[in-house]
Every structure is written in structure tokens, then in C-alpha cells.
N, C-alpha and C positions, 0 to 999 in steps of 0.2 A: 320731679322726674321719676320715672315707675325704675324699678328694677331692672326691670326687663333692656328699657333703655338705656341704663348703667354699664349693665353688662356689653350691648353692643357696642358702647363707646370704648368701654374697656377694651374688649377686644379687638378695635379699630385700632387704638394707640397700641397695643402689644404688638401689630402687625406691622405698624409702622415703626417700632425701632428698628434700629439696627444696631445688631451685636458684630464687635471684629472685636474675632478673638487674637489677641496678642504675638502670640506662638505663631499660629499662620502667616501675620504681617511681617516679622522678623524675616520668617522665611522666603516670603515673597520679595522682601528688601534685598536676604540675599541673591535672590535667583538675576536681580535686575541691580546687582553692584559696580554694575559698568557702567550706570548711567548716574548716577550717584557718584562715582568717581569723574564721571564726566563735566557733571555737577558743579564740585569741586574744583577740577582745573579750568573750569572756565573760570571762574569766577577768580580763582589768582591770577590768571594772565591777565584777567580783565582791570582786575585792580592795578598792577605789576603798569599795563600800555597807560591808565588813568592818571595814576601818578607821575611816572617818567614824561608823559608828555601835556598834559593837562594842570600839572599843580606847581606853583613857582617852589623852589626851596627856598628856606628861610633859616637864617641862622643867627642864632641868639648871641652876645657879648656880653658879659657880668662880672659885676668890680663889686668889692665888698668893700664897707664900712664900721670901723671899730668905734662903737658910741660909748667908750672909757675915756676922758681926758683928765688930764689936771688940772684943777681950778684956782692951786697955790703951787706956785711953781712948778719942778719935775717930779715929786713927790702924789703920788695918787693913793689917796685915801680911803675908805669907807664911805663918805659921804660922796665922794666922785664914782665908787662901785655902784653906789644907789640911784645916782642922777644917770646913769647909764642906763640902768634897769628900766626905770620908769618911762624915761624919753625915747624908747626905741621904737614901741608901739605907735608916739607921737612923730618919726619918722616917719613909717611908714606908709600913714597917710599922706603929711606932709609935702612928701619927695612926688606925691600926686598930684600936689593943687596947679593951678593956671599959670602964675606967676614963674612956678622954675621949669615948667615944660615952655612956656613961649618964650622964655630967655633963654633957653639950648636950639628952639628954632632960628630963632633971630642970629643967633652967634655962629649955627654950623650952615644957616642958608638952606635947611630941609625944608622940599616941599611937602609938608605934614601939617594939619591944623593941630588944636589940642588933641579934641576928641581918636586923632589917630593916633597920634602918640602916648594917650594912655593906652589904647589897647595892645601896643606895642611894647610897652613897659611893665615890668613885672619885681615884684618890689617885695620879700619874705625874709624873715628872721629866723635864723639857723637856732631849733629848739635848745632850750636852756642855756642861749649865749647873749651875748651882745653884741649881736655883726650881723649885718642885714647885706643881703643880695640882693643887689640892684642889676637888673637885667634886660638889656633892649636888643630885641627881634627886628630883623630887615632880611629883605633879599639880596643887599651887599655884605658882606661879614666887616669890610674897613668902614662904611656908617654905622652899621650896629656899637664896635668898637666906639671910635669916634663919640658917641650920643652916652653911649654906657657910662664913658670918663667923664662928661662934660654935665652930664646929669651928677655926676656925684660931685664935682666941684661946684658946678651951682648950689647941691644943700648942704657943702661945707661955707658956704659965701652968706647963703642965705637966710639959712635955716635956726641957724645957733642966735643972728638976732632977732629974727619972730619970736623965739622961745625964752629970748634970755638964758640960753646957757653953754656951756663951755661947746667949743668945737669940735666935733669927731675928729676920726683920723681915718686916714684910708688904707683899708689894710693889705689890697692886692686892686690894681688897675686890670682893668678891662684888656685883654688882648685880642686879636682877629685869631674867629674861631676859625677852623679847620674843617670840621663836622657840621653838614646840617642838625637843626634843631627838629624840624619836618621838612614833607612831612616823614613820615615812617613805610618804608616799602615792608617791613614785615607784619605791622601791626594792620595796615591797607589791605594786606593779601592775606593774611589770618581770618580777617572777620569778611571778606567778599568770599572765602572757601570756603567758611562754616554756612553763609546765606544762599552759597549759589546751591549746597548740600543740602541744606531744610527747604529751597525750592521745589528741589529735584523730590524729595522723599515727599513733601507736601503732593505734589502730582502724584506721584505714583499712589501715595492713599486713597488720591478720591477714586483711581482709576482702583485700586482695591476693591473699594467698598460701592461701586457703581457696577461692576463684572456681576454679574450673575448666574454667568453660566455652572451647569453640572457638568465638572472633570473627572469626577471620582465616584465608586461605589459611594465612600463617604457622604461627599454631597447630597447624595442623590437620598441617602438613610436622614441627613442632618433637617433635608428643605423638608420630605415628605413623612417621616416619621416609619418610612418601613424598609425593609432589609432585599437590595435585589438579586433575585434567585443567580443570575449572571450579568456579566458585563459584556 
């Protein structure tokens, strides 16, 4: 390819950027903050009517389990601090498998298969202890309840003979929550008022950077390169 044709290429592509500069678009954002506020509250009331009438509430129930017991008499030793330690991780899988979610269906009469009931189930170990939160999500708070306790007497039933070892203790039962768990009407309308905002201001860019008109002496020095005598 000749020089000559470098060059015209070159200066085809220098023609075809475009440059927005910074400063200008701030200012053009602010001239048009009405609609970018507008933006904004659409998008929270939108979220706000989505949620209230469109998304079930759900609330959670969770009973904790103390995996310290004594394995000679009432006396708890070292060797029952360690058996606690170790086996809590094996809990919490545990309290997942098939056997003690179908025997809390079968017992409370829920129309749930497994597969729902683990996702319903949520099962975490309070760092550097030995007590795991056992937690089940519904859209009644007295089933949640209900499933929460019944889940943790079934891996006090069950659990300590699959593993061979001593029995937990339960150290707080489940009670009917009060508060949805979701969804969240501030978190909903948080991030639908930041998106309906980056809509809005996305629009308004391209309509930026798409305007071509000459408004100002400015322009008219910036597009053409020369200085005009009047306006």
C-alpha cells in the first residue's frame, strides 16, 4: 500500500472519531437533570408497584444447634470440644441429604419434593464456633417455623447414628418470624433507580454525541478551524 494511500486512510479514520469531551457532557447532563431525575423515580416506583404486587413475601425461621455434647456423662471434656469442632462441617452437609428432608415432608404433610426443600433450606456455621443455623424460607412464617424445628430434631434423631457420635443440643428453636426475609423493597428500588438513571443518561449520550449542530461561536472555531468575525 503507497503512502499516499496510508495517508488517505489515516485521515478517513481521524474523521471518523469522535471526540466528547468530558466537561461539555457533564454540562449537558446538567442542563437535562430533570430527566435523569425522572429516570430515577421511575424506576423506584417501578420497582416499589413490582415488588408489592408481583413478588410473594418470604420469610425465613432458624433454630440453632450446639455440636458440643458429652460423651461421659455431664462432664465435657476436650476430647468432646474436638468432636464438636470437627463434625460441624459434617453437619452441615448432612442436615442436606434426602433422608432427613423426606422425613420432615412426610411428618409435616408439605407439599414440597426434596429438590424444593433444599433450596428452601439454608444451613451455616456461626465463624469460629460450634452452632450452626439452620434456616427454612416459606411464604407462611408458622411452616417456615414448623420445618426449621423439625429439621433439626430429625439431625438430632438421625444424624449422630450415621456418624457415630454423640448428640447435639439445640440451642435456640425456631420461632415464627415477624419480618419478611424478601424480598427487599429498599434494595428493589435502590438498583431500579441507579438503572432507570444509567438509562436515562445512556440516552441522553448518544443524543450528545449524534447533535451536530453549530450553537456557538465555539463550535463553529472547534468544527472549522477558523475564528468568526460575528455571530
Amino acid at each position: 500500500m503507497s503512502e499516499t494511500t496510508n495517508q488517505t486512510v489515516n485521515k478517513r479514520n481521524e474523521e471518523n472519531v469522535v471526540e466528547i469531551d468530558l466537561v461539555e457532557l457533564m454540562y449537558f447532563f446538567l442542563a437535562k437533570i430533570g430527566y435523569i431525575i425522572t429516570g430515577l423515580v421511575v424506576g423506584v416506583v417501578a420497582a416499589f408497584l413490582a415488588t408489592y404486587f408481583f413478588m410473594t413475601p418470604q420469610f425465613t425461621a432458624k433454630a440453632k444447634l450446639y455440636m458440643v455434647s458429652s460423651s461421659k456423662g455431664s462432664v465435657v471434656d476436650i476430647s468432646d470440644l474436638n468432636i464438636g469442632t470437627n463434625i460441624t462441617q459434617d453437619y452441615v452437609e448432612l442436615l442436606k441429604t434426602r433422608p432427613v428432608l423426606e422425613a420432615v415432608i412426610d411428618r409435616l404433610n408439605l407439599e414440597y419434593d426434596y429438590e424444593q426443600m433444599l433450596e428452601m433450606l439454608s444451613v451455616s456455621n456461626i465463624s469460629n464456633t460450634r452452632i450452626l443455623v439452620v434456616g427454612f424460607t416459606s411464604p407462611d412464617p408458622y411452616e417456615a417455623m414448623e420445618a426449621a424445628n423439625e429439621i433439626v430434631n430429625e439431625a438430632i434423631n438421625r444424624l449422630p447414628v450415621v456418624m457415630d457420635t454423640p448428640e447435639p443440643h439445640i440451642a435456640e428453636e425456631a420461632i415464627v418470624p415477624t419480618h419478611r426475609s424478601s424480598p427487599s423493597y429498599v434494595k428493589n428500588m435502590a438498583v431500579a433507580g441507579m438503572v432507570g438513571m444509567l438509562l436515562v443518561a445512556g440516552v441522553l449520550t448518544i443524543i450528545y454525541i449524534l447533535d451536530d449542530t453549530l450553537d456557538s461561536a465555539e463550535d463553529v472555531e472547534k468544527v472549522f478551524g477558523i475564528t468568526p468575525l460575528t455571530v
